[in-house]
BANU-909823 format. One record per atom (N, C-alpha, C): residue in one letter; x negated, y negated, z. Coordinates in steps of 0.02 Angstrom, whole numbers, plus 50000, padded with zeros to 5 digits. Each point is the difference from the previous one (the first is absolute). Layout:
N
AXYZ ...
//
This chain:
259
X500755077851794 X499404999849959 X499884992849976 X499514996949995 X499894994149994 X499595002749917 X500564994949949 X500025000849941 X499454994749954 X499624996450059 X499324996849965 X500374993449947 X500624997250013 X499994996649947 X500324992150029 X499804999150081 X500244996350055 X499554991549965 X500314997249967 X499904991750004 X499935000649903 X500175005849969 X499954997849943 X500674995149988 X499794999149911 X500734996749975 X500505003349952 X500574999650013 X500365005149944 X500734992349955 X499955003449967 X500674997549948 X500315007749988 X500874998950022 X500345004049999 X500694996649944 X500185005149950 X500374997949967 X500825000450012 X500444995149986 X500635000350012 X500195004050074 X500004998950035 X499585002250092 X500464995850047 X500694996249975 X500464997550046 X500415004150022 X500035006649966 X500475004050030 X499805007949967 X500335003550008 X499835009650021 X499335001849997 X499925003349927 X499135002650014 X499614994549996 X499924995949983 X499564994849992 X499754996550093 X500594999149999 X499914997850061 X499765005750062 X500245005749993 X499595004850037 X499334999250002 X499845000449912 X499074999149994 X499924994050048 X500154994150000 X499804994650003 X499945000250091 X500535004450044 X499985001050070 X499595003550011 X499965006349975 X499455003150021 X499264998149997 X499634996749938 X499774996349997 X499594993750035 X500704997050041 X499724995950043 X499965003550071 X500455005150005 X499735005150058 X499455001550000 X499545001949953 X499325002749993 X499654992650016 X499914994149990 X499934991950025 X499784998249939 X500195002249940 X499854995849949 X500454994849969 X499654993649974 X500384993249985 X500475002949950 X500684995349989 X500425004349944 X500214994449970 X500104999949944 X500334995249951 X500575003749965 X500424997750033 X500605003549973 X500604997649953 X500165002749953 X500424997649940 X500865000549989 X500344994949960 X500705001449974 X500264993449974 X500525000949970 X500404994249977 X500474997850029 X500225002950062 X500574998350056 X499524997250047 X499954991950015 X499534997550026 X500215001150088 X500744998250013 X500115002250039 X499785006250048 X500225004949951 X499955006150029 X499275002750006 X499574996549940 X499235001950029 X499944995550049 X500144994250039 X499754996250051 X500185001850072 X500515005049984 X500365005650061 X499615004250003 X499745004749952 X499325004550005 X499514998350011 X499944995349986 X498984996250013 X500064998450070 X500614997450047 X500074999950054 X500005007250037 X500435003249971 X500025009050053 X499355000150000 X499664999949937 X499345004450000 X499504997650051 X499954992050005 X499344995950034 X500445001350087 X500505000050012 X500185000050083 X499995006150005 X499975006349951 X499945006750005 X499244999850037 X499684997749959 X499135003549992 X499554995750018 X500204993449982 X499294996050034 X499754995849950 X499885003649920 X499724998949960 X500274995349951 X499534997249958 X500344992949959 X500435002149939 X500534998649993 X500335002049954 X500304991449964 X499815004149930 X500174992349960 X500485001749952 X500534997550007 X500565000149944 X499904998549931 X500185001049967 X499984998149907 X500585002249971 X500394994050003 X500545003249928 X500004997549952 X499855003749948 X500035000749944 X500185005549956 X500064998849940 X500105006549949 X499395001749959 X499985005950007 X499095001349972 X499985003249922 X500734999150012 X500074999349887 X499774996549992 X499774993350017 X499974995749965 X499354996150006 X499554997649961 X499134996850020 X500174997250055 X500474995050004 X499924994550056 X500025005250103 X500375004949970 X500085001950082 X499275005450007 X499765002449945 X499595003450006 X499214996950046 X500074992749968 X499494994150017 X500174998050075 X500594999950011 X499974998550087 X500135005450035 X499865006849969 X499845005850056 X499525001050011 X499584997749939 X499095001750005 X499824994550029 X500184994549975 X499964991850066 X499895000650070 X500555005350015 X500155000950077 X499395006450001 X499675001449969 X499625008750054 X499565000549925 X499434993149977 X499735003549942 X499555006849983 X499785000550069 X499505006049983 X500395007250055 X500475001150007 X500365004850029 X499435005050008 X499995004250053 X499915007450023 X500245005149972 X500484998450005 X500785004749971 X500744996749977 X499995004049921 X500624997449987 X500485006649994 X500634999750013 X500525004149998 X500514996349960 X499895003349933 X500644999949945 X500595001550031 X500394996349998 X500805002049968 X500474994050004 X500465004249934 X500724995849962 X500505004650017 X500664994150003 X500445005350008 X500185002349917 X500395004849991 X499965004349959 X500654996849951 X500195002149926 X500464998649948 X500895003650042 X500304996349979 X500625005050031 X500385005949960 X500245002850037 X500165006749957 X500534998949948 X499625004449930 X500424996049933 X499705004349964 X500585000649962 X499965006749928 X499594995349954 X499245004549980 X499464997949954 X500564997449941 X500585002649983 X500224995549933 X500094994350017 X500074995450049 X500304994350027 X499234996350002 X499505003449990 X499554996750003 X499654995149949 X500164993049994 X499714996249924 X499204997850029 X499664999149939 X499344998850004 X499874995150045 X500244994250038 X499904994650049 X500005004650058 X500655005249995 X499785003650090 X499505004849999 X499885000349946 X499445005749997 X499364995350014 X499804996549987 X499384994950012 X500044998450067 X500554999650043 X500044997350069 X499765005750035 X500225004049982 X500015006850037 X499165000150025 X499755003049911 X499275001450025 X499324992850012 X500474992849976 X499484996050038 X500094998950095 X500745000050020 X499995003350062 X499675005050059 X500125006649940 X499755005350042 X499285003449963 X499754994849955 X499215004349989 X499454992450000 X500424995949960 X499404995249974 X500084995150057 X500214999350037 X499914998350057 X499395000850041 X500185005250009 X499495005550047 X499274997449976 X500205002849926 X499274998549975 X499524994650001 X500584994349972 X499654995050008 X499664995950069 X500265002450057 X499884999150077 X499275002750025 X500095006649967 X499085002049989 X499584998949963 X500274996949957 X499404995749953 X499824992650030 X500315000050062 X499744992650033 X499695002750067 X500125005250022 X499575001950061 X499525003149998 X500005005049951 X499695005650005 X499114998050011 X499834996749968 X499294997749979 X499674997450068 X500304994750031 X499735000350080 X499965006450030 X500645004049996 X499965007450038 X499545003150006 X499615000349931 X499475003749963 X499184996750026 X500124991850011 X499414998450037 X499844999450056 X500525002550040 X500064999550051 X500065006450039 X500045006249961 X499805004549991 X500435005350074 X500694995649972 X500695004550042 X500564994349975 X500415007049983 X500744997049974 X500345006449993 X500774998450018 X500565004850009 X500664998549954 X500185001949953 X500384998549958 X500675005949996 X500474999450034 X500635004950003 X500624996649954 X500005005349950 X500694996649953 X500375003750033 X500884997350016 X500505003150010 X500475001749921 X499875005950000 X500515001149918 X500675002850034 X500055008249982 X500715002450017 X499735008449998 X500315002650015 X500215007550005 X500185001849926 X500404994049959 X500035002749921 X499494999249963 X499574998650038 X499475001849946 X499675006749984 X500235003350053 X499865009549986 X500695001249972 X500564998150036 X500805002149995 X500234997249960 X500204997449949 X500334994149966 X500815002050032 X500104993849998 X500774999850019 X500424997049933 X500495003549991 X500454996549943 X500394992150006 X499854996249985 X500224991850023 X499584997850018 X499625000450005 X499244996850020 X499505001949971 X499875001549933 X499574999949952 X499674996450004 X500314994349972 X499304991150011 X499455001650058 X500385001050056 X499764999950048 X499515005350019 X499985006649983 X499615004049976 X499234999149968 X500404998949929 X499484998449947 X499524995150023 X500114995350030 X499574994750016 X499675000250053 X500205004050053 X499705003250044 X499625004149980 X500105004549944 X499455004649996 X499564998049958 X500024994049966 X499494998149958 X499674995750042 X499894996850066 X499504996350031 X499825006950029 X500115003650026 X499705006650041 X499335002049928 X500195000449949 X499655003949948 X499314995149993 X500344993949988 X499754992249999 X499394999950025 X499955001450083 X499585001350044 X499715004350033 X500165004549978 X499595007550002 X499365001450002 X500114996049920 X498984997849984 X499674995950025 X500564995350006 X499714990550041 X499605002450064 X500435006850034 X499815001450071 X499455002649999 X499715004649953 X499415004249980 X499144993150011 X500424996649954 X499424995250001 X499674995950055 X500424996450049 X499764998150054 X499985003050078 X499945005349996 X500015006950039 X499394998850032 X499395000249968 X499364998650029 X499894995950025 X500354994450010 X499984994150037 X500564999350061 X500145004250011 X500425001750069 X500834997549973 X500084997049943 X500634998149970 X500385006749993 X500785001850034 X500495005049984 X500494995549978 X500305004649942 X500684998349982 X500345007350009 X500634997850039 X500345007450011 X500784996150001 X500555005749976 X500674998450016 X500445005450031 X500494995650045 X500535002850035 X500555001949970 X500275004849980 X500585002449994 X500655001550016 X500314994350021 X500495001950039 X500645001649971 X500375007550045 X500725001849967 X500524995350056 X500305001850015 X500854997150031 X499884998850065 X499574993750005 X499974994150072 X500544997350026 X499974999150055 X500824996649999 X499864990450008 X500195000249940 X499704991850006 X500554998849960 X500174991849998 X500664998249966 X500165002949937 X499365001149952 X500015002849928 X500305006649992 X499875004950070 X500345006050001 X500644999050012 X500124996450039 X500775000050049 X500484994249940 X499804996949967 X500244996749922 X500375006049966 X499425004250000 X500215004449928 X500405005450006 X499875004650091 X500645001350034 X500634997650003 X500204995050010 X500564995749988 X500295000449920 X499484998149968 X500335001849914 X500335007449984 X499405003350035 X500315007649979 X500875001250035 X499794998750056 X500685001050045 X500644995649975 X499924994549955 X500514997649975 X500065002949948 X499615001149942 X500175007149929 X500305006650024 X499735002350056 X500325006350020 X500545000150040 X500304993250034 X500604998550022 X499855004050063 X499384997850048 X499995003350062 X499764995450056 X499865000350062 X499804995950027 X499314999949997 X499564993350005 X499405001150000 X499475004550051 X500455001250073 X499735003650036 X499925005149961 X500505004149987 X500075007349969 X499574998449935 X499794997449950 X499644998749958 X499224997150028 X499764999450058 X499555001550041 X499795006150024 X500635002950025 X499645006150023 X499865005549935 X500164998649961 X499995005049943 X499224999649963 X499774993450014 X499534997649964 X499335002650052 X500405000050051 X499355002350053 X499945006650010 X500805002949971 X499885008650013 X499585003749953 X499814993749946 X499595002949945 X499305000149991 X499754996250046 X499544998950050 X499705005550059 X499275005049970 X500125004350049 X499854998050070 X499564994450006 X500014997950088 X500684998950024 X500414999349947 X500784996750024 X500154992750029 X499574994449965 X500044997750029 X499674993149950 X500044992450008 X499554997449979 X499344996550030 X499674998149968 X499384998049998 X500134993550051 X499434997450033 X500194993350046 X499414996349955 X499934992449997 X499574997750008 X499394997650024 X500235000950067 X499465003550056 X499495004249964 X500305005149969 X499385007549992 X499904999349938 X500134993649969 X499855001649930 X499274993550002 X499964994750048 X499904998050018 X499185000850016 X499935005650061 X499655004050007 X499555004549947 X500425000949958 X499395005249938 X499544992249969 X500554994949985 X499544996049976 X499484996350030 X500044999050063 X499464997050043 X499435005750007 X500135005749974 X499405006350031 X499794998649922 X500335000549932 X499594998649948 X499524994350004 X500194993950039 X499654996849995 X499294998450054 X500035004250031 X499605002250080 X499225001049960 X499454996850031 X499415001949974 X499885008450013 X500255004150011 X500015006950023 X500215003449920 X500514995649976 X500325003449931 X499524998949928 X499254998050010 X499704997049951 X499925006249964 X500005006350000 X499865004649960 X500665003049971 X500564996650002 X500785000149961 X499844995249953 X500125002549953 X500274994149933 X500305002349934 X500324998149943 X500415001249976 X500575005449996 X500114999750064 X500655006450029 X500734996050005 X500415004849982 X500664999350011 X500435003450076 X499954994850030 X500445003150074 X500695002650003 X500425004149981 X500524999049993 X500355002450089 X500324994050023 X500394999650054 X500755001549965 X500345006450024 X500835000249986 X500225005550035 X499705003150061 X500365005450040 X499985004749975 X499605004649948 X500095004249968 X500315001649945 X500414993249971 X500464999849945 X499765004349917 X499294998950008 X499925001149936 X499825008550020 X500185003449943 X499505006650001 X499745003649997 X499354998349991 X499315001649977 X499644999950068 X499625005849979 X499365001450041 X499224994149974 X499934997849955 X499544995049970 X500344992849968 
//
């Protein structure tokens, strides 16, 4: 299916490696320009390469940290009037809310919300005159599920989802969507990290603390980047203009609810 969105421009966030970088392949599979992000300059200049000898298409590196004004200014530098932007940070690490003092609590949600936000308060307005724009936040699966140790990470996730709910309502008529991906247990380093932790607390091997994690999993199995990849390039497909403020949740069936 030809997804109508062949020579736009996208900015993809933190996109040197698992889901990010899925968005950012698939993406340029569909032939759109990609500006792709991280703070491992290296390792994004290894991805900006897969991606352009993958696909064809121009891919421009940026590392920076988008905590902060200055990296925010040379992501919009590199792609000011984007097509499409695709949020995401990696997430707080797992830690009992008492351990939490007010400095990590500020990191947390300028990380994983005011980030976000502030990224669409620099695009959005071309989107709107230009009268198409695709806006996919990546949050988490805890934002329906909360997970215990990852509260921060939660909370702040679910307060840009709430954040933009309404934001999405408003530029709807102008072909502008904001929609987010939900993803449960990808197998991307962040999963296979936290496997490893468990399997050393439970004094097991990480395989066996793999498969347990996947038996809980009703596909049995995890998520690729590849297919997570895929939902986000179809959110952003001129075909998806009548989606907007929805929550995708990708996790194999993990959660369970019928709504």
């Amino acid at each position: 299916m030809d997804l109508g969105i062949a020579g736009k421009k996208a900015i993809v966030c933190a996109s040197s490696k698992g889901l990010g970088f899925g968005c950012a392949m698939a993406l340029a599979e569909a032939k759109v320009d990609v500006v792709i992000n991280g703070r491992d300059e290296k390792a994004l200049n290894e991805a900006a390469g897969k991606i352009a000898k993958t696909t064809g298409v121009k891919v421009t590196p940026v590392a920076a940290d988008l905590a902060t004004p200055e990296g925010q200014k040379a992501l919009i530098a590199a792609c000011p009037e984007p097509d499409i932007l695709v949020n995401n940070n990696g997430g707080p690490p797992h830690r009992d809310f008492r351990e939490l003092d007010r400095a990590k609590i500020l990191d947390g949600v300028i990380a994983n919300m005011v980030v976000g936000i502030e990224l669409i308060q620099k695009v959005i307005d071309p989107m709107v005159a230009k009268k198409f724009g695709r806006i996919v936040n990546i949050t988490s699966s805890s934002v329906k599920a909360p997970i215990p140790g990852l509260d921060l990470s939660s909370g702040a996730r679910a307060g840009i989802t709430a954040f933009l709910a309404g934001v999405a309502r408003t530029v709807a008529a102008s072909n502008v969507t904001i929609n987010f991906l939900l993803p449960g247990p990808f197998d991307t380093d962040r999963l296979r990290a936290g496997i490893a932790a468990n399997a050393k607390r439970q004094n097991i091997s990480a395989e066996e603390a793999a498969r347990a994690r996947m038996n809980a999993v009703p596909a049995r199995r995890f998520g690729t980047p590849e297919e997570f990849g895929a939902a986000c390039v179809f959110l952003c497909s001129a075909q998806a203009g009548f989606i907007t403020g929805q929550n995708l949740l990708l996790d194999g069936g993990a959660f369970p609810a019928a709504f």
